[in-house]
Every structure is written in structure tokens, then in C-alpha cells.
Steps between C-alpha positions, in 0.01 A plus 500: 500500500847539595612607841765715628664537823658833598665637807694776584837445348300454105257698499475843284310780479222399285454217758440768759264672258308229482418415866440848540264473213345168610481619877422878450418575909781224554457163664505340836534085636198419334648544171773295538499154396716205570648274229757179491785660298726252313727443739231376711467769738132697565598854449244817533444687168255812387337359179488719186329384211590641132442395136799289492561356840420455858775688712552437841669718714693370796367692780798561775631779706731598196235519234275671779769761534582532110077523451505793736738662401391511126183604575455743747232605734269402224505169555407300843678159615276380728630285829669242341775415734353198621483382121886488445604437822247177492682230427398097401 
């Protein structure tokens, strides 16, 4: 299945619907996974699984900030500072 990397800067709307959709009470560090991008570099990413690919959203203050604002107080981002502040 092919696999798609996201972060702040590409991602659109129905990207946000579908983390919202795929993590309806939100999501917290135990969510996030860590993966060897092609550069090389282990990045942290929020998987989301659909019909056609695997996305994986780059999880960093920025897409944090973007996440809550699209969503509201309906959604919870759990402590997750560590996560992108963690570094390899």
C-alpha cells in the first residue's frame, strides 16, 4: 500500500477530516509512531489508514497548532510535547 507523508505546510482539509475521523476523542504520545523518512531521518507521524493509502502525518508544534485550531474543543491533543521535542 502506498504511503504518504504530510505535515503542516501540505496538508488540506480533508486531511484534517480524516484524523478527526480516525481519532474521534483525539490522540495523545501513544499514537504517534516513529518512521525513517527518505532522507534518512526518524520523524514522528499520526497514522491514518484509507482505501488508497497509508498517510502519515508529521506530528510537530505547527501541525499541533493547525490540528487545534481546525477542530475545536471537540477534539483533545493529549501531552505530546515530549514527542516533537524528542529528538534521535
Amino acid at each position: 500500500m502506498k504511503r504518504v507523508i504530510k505535515d503542516f505546510r501540505s496538508v488540506e482539509k480533508h486531511h484534517l477530516d480524516l484524523i478527526a475521523q480516525c481519532y474521534p476523542e483525539g490522540f495523545d504520545s501513544e499514537d504517534i509512531i516513529s518512521i525513517l523518512n527518505p532522507k534518512g531521518k526518524f520523524i514522528r507521524c499520526l497514522e491514518v489508514k484509507t482505501d488508497e493509502c497509508t498517510f502519515m502525518f508529521k506530528i510537530d508544534e505547527d501541525m499541533v497548532e493547525k490540528l487545534d485550531e481546525y477542530t475545536g474543543d471537540q477534539f483533545e491533543i493529549g501531552d505530546i510535547e515530549d514527542v516533537y521535542n524528542e529528538e534521535y
